[in-house]
C-alpha positions in Angstrom: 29.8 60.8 -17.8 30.1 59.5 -21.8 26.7 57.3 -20.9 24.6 60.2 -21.2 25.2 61.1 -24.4 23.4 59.2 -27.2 25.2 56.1 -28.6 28.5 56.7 -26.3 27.6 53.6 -24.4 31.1 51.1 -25.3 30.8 47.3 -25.8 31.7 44.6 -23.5 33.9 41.6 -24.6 31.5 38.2 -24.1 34.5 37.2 -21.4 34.6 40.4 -19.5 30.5 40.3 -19.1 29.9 36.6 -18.3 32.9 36.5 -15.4 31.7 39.9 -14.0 27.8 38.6 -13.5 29.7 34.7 -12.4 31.9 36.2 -10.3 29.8 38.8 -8.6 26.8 35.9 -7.8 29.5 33.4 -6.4 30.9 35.6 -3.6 27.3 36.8 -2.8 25.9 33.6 -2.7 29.1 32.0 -1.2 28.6 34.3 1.9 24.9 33.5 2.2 25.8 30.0 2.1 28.7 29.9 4.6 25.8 31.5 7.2 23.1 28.9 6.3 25.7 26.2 7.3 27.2 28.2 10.3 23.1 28.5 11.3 23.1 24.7 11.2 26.4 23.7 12.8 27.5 26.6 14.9 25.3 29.7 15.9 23.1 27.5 17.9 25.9 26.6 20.1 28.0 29.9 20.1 25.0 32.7 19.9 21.9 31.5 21.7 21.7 30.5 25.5 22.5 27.0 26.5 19.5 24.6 27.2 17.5 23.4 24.7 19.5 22.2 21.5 15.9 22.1 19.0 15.1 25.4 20.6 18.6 27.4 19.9 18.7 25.2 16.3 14.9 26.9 15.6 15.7 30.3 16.8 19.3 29.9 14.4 16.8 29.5 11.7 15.0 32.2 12.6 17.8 35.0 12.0 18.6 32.8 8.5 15.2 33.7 7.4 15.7 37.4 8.1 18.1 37.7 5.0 14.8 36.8 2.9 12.9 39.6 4.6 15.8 42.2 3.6 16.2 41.4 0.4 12.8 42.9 -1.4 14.2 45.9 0.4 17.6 45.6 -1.4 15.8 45.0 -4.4 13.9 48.1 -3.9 16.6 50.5 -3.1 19.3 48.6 -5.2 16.8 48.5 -8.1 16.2 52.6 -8.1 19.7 53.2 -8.7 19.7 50.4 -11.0 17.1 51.8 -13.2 17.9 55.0 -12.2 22.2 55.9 -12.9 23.1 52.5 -14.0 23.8 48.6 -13.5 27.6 49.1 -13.0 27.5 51.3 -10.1 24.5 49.7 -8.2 26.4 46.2 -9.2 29.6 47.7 -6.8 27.4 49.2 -4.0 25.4 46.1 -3.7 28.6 43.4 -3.2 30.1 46.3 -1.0 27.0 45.8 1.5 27.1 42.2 1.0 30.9 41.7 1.5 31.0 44.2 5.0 27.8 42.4 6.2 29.5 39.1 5.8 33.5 39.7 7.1 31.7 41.9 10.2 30.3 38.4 11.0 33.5 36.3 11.3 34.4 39.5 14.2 31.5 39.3 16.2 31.5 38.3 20.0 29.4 35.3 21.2 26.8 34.6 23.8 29.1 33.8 26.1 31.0 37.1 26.0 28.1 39.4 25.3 24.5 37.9 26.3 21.6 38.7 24.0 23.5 41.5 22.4 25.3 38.7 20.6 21.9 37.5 18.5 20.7 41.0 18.4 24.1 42.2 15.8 24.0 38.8 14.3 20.2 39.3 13.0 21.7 43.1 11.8 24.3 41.3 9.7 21.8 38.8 8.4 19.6 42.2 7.5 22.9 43.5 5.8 23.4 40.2 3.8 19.8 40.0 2.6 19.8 44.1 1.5 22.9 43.4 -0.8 21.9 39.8 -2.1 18.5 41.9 -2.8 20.3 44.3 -5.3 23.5 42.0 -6.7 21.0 39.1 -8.5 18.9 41.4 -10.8 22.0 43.2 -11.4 23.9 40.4 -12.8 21.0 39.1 -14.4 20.8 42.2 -16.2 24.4 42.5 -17.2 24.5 38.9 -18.5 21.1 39.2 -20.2 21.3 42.7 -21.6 24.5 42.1 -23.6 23.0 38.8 -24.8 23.5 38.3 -28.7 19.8 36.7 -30.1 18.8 33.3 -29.6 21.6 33.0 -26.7 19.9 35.0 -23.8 18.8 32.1 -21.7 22.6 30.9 -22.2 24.3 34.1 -20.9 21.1 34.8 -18.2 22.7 31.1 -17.0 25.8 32.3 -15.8 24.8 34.2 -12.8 23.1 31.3 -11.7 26.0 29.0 -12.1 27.8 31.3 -9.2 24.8 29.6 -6.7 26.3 26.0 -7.0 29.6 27.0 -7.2 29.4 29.5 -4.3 27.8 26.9 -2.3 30.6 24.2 -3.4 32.6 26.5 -1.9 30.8 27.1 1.5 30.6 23.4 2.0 33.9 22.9 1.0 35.7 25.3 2.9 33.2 23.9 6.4 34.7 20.2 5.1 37.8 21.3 5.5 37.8 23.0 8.6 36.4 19.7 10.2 38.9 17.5 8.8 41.6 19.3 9.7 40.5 21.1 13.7 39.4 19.7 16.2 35.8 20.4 17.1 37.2 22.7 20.5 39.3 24.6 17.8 36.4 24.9 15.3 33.7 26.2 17.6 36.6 28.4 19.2 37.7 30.1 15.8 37.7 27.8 12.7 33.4 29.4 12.2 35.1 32.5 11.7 37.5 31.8 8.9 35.2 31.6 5.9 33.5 35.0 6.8 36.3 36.4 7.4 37.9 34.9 3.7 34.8 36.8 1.9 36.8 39.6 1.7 39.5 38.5 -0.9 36.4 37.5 -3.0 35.2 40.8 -2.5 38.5 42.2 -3.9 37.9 40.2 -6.8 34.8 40.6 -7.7 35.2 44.6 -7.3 38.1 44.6 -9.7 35.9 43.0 -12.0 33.1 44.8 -11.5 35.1 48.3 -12.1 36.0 46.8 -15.1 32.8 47.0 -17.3 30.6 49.6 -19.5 27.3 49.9 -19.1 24.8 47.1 -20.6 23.0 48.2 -24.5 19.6 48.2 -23.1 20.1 50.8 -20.2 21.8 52.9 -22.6 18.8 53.1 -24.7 16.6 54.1 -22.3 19.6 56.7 -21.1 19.3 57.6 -24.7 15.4 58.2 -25.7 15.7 60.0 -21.7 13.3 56.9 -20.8 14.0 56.6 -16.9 11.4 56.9 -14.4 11.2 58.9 -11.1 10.4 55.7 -8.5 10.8 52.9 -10.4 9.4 50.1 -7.5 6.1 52.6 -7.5 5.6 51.9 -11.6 6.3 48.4 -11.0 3.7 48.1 -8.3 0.9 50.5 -10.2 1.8 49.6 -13.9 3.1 45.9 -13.6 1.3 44.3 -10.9 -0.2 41.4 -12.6 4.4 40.0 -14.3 5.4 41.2 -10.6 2.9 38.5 -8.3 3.3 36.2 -11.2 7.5 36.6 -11.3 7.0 35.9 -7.4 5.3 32.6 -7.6 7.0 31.3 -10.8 10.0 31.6 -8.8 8.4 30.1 -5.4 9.3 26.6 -5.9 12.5 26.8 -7.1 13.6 28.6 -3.6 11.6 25.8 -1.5 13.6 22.8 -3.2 16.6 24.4 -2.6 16.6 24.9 1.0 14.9 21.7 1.6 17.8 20.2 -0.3 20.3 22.0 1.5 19.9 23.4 5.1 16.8 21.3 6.1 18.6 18.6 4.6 21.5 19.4 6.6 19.8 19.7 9.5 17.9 17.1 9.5 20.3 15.2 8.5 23.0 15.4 11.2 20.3 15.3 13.9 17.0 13.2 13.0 19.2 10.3 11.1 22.3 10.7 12.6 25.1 11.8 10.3 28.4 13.0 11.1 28.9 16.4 9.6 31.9 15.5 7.7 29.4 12.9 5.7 26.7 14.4 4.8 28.4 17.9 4.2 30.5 15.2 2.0 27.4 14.1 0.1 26.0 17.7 -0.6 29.2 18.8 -2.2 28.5 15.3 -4.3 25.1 16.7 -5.1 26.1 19.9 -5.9 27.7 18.6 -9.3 24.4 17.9 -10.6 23.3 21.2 -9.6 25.7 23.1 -11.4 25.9 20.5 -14.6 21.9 21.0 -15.5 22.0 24.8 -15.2 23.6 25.1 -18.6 21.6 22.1 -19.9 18.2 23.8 -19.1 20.0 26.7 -20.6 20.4 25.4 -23.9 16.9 23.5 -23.8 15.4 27.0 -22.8 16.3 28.8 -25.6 15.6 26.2 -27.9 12.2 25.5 -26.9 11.3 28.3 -24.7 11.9 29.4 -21.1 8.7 28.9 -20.1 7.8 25.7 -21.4 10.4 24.5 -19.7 10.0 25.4 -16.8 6.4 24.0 -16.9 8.1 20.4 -17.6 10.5 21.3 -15.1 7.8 22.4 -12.0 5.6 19.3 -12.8 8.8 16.9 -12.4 9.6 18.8 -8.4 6.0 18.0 -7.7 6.5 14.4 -8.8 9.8 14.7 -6.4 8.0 15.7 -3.5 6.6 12.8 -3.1 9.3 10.8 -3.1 11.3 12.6 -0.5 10.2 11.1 3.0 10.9 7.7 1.0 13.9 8.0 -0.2 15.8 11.0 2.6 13.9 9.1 5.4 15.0 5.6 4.7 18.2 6.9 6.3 20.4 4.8 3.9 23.7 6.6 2.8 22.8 5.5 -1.1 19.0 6.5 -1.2 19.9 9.7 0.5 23.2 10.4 -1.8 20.6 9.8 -4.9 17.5 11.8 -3.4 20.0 14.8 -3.1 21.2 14.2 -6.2 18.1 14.0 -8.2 16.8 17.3 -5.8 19.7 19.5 -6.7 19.7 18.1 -10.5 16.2 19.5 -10.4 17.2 22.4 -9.1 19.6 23.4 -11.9 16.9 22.5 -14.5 14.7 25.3 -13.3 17.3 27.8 -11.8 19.1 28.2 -15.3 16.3 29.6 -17.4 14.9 31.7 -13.9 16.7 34.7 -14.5 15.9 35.0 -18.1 12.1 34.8 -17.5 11.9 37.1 -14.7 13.4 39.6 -16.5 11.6 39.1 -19.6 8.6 40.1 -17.8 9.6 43.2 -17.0 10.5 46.3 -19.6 14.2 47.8 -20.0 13.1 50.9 -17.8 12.0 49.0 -14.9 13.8 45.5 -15.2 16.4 46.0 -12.3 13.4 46.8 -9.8 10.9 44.4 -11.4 13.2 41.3 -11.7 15.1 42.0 -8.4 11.5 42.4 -6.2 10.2 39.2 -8.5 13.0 37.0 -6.7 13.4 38.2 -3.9 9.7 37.9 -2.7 9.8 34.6 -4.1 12.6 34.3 -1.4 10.1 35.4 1.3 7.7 33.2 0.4 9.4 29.9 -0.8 12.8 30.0 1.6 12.7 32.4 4.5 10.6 29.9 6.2 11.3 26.6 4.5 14.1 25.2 7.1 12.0 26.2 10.1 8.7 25.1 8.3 10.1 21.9 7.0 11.6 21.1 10.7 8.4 21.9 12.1 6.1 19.7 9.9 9.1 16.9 10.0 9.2 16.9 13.6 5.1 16.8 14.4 3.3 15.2 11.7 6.7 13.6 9.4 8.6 13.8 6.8 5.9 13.3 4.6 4.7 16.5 5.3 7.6 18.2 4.2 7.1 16.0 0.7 3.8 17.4 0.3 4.8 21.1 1.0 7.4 21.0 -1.8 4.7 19.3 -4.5 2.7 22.4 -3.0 4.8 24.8 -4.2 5.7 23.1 -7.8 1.7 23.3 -8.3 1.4 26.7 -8.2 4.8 27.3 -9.8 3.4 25.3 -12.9 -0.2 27.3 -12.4 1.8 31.0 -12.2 3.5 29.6 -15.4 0.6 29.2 -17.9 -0.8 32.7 -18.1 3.0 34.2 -18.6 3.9 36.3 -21.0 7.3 35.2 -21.7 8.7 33.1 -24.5 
């Protein structure tokens, strides 16, 4: 192959590199998405046993969390072949797994046709999700971020990140739609199964894309002075321990706001104060525009005055938020609640568009894919896998409140992993 050979690496055209790491994160985050709000609004009806409806929403939750679990494993496997042969190919196998996970579970048979066997190979689907989100994210984090010109790598690490809103305006579009236009007898019968099933033209897509592109500067340099290590996750762990744990809890609030503001939100939302689905799905999509209209603002305000300043500002305003959740989301009142996602998912934007940047500043060329990808994804572990169900949980037995105080929780030590940093 023409990459091993010094300086035989070929450039990418600006265009080519920022659709390829956009389109690549919007399908993979538009089929994680589609699952959160199918964990919600169907698989408690279709894939646990009848009975209790907090019991079958709780255990829906459950197999949503197991992506989180899966994807420090996709970051570890993904990442070796990352650091190891490349970001293009790993980029392809990694929405490959993703995209098969995700169309597998628009086929899949229900409770009622199957018994437990039903949950059982829609937790194995949700593993299969979480392994390929686990490798796509550094990926395209890399590609943008390693062909950056200087002074503009916060602005191209922002594009990845821009597929999260967009995938999940999207999801909740698409959802929208279906309820408008079947009846809830035709949705729960097959309507679930048509965004799942959909992924797979945006996997065509993004392949093409994919296929399309050279490999990024910075790998080729390290092709080129033969700088690759054997097991990359292993020098991570023994020789950069101390950017790795911090990575993971600079990232930790950033993943509890968002599911908060999304499938608890949901959730709580269309049970607890009594929202149709069409509504409040209806006033996420609304809040989503703020999400996706700060990512390039932080952008430019990261590389002006420095990722991690920013995010500092950015961490102590979410813990300032916290607070004024149960407030303004429990008041109930379609206005307070349109403006208290609004403001959330504004926030969000403001410290999700410098994130990939600083994780993978923290991390050298030889070992960034690994480092970068574990970095988020155990920040996922930690800050989402068990937000909805610990957010329903503390909502349900000591209130909303609670929940308020676990987000400020997580923005405190966000801001405290922030200060010793070694990032600009």
């Amino acid at each position: 192959m023409s990459q091993s050979h010094p300086g035989a690496s070929r450039t990418n055209s600006a265009a080519t590199v920022l659709f390829a790491s956009l389109i690549g994160t919007t399908i993979e985050f538009f089929d994680f998405y589609i699952y959160a709000t199918a964990a919600v609004l169907v698989f408690p009806k279709l894939f646990f046993p009848a009975g209790d409806p907090a019991a079958a929403t709780l255990q829906s939750l459950a197999t949503f969390a197991i992506a989180f679990f899966a994807r420090p494993v996709g970051s570890a496997v993904f990442g070796h072949f990352g650091d190891r042969i490349g970001r293009k190919a790993t980029l392809v196998a990694a929405l490959l797994t993703m995209g098969i996970s995700t169309v597998v579970i628009g086929l899949l048979p229900t409770y009622a046709s199957i018994g437990t066997l039903a949950p059982a190979l829609l937790a194995l689907c949700r593993f299969g999700q979480g392994l390929g989100l686990g490798g796509e994210w550094g990926g395209a984090v890399l590609l943008a971020t390693e062909n950056a010109p200087p002074g503009k790598r916060a602005w191209y690490g922002m594009f990845p990140q821009l597929g999260a809103p967009i995938g999940f305006f999207l999801s909740g579009g698409i959802f929208l739609l279906l309820s408008r236009t079947l009846s809830d007898a035709e949705f729960f019968a097959y309507g679930w199964r048509i965004p799942f099933l959909a992924s797979s033209l945006l996997v065509i897509v993004g392949l093409y894309i994919r296929l399309k592109i050279h490999e990024t500067p910075d790998f080729q340099k390290v092709l080129d002075k033969n700088g690759r290590v054997k097991v990359p996750v292993l020098t991570v762990w023994h020789q950069h321990r101390l950017p790795l744990v911090l990575g993971t809890l600079i990232a930790l609030a950033t993943f509890v706001l968002f599911y908060l503001m999304t499938v608890f939100a949901l959730s709580w939302g269309t049970t607890a104060l009594k929202f149709s689905r069409q509504n409040f799905l209806v006033l996420q999509l609304f809040a989503v525009l703020f999400f996706a209209l700060t990512i390039p603002f932080s952008a430019v305000w990261a590389d002006r005055a420095g990722r991690r300043s920013t995010l500092i500002w950015v961490s102590a305003a979410i813990a300032v938020f916290g607070l004024a959740l149960a407030p303004m989301f429990g008041s109930g009142d379609p206005l307070q609640v349109t403006v208290f996602l609004c403001v959330g998912l504004g926030l969000m934007g403001l410290t999700y568009g410098p994130l990939g940047t600083i994780l993978s500043e923290l991390f050298p060329a030889e070992v960034r894919y690994t480092g970068a990808s574990l970095t988020f994804n155990l920040a996922g572990i930690l800050g989402a896998s068990l937000a909805p169900y610990a957010a329903t949980w503390l909502a349900t037995n000591h209130g909303l409140q609670y929940v308020g105080y676990y987000l400020s929780a997580a923005a405190v030590i966000s801001l405290l992993a922030l200060l010793p940093a070694k990032v600009k």
